[in-house]
N, C-alpha and C positions, 0 to 999 in steps of 0.2 A: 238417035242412039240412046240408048235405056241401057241402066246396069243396075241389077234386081240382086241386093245381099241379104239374108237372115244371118245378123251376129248373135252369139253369146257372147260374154267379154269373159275372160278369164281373171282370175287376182294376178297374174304376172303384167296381164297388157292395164290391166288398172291402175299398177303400181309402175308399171312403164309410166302411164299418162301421167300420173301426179308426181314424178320423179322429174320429168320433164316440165310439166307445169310451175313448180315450184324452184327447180334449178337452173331454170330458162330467162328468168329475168335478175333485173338488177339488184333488187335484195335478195337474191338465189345469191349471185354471183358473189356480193358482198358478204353473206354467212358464210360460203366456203372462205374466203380470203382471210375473214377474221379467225376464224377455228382452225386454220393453216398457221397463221400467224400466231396463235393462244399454243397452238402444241411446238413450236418452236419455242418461243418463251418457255414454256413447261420444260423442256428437256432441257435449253441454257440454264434454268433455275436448280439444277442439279448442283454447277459449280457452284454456286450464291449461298454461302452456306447462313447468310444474313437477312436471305426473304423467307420470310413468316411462311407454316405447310398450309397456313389459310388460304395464302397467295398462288401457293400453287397448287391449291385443291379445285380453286377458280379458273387458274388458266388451264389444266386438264381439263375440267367440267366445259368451261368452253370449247377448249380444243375437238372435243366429241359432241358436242351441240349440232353441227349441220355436218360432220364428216362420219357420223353412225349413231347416234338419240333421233333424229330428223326423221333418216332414212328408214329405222326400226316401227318408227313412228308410223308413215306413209303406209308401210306393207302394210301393221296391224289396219288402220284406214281404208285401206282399198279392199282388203277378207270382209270388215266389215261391210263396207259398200257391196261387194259382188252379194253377199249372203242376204242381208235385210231390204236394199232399195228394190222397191219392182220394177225399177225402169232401165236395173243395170240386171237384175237374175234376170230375168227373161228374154227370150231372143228375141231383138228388133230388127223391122222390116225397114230396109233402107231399098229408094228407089233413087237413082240420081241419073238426072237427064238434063239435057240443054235446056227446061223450061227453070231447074232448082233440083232440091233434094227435099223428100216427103220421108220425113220419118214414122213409123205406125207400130204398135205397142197392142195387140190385143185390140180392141175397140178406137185405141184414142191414137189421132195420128195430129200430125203439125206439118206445116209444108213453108221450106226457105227460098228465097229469091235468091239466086249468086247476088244479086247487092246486098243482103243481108250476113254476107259470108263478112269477117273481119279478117281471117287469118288464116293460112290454111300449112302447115308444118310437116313434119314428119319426126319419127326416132327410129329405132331399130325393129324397133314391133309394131308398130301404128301408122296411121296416116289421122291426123289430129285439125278435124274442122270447126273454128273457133266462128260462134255467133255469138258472144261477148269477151267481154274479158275474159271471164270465170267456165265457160261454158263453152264446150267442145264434146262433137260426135267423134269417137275414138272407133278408128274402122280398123281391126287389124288387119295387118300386110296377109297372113294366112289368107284371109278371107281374099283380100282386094290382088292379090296377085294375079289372079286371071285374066281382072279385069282391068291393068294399072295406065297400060296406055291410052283406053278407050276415057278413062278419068282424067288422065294427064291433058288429053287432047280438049275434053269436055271445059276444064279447070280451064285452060289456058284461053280455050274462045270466048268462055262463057261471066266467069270470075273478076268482080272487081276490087277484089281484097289486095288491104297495102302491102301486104306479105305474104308471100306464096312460094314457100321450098318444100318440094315432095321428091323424095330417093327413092 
């Protein structure tokens, strides 16, 4: 079984991945908590007619840190990436088969062993294949739809990554 994709990535499913990427883990998790918790304070500080506007110039400031500065952030990031990187503007050749996943670029291609897969996720746009930490083939669902159960099946025979949820 062989499943042959050419993606473009779009700035939506970019900013999909790095919204997930970044909000996915423990200091994701712990930025929304504290900027959740800074905009409560901010709006109790209303009644406090004795904390300083510095104090609550800070806990606003914070409060919008990872709940819309972050996120504002990520889009401009990912425009940037789709527009400049050649290795997201351009369409890549994905092949994935029970031997790995060969990715190819133009002349230059790379080829992964599923043991070399770390993580394999999902979000609403993507299907997010982690071969490091930092470092995931971002396959949109558009694309991979056709093809989702012949992957699911692939993933599941072939895959020894410690984490594996795909929707």
């Amino acid at each position: 079984m062989e499943i042959k994709l050419k993606i473009q990535l779009t700035v939506k499913e970019m900013y999909d991945f790095l919204m997930s990427h970044t909000y996915s883990t423990f200091s994701g998790y712990t930025g929304v908590i504290l900027s959740i918790c800074a905009l409560i304070g901010f709006f109790y500080s209303f009644d406090n007619d004795q904390m300083n506007i510095a104090y609550k110039f800070v806990l606003l400031l914070t409060g919008l840190l990872f709940t819309v500065i972050q996120p504002m952030m990520l889009y401009k990031r990912a425009k940037q990436q789709v527009k400049q990187n050649e290795s997201i503007n351009k369409p890549l050749e994905y092949n994935i088969s029970y031997a790995g996943i060969k990715v190819a670029c133009g002349d230059e291609s790379a080829e992964y062993d599923w043991n070399q897969i770390m993580k394999i996720t999902s979000t609403k746009k993507s299907i997010l294949i982690y071969t490091s930490r930092i470092h995931a083939f971002v396959l949109p669902k558009r694309e991979v739809a056709p093809h989702m159960e012949d992957l699911k099946k692939i993933v599941r025979e072939k895959c020894t990554a410690s984490y594996i949820k795909m929707r």
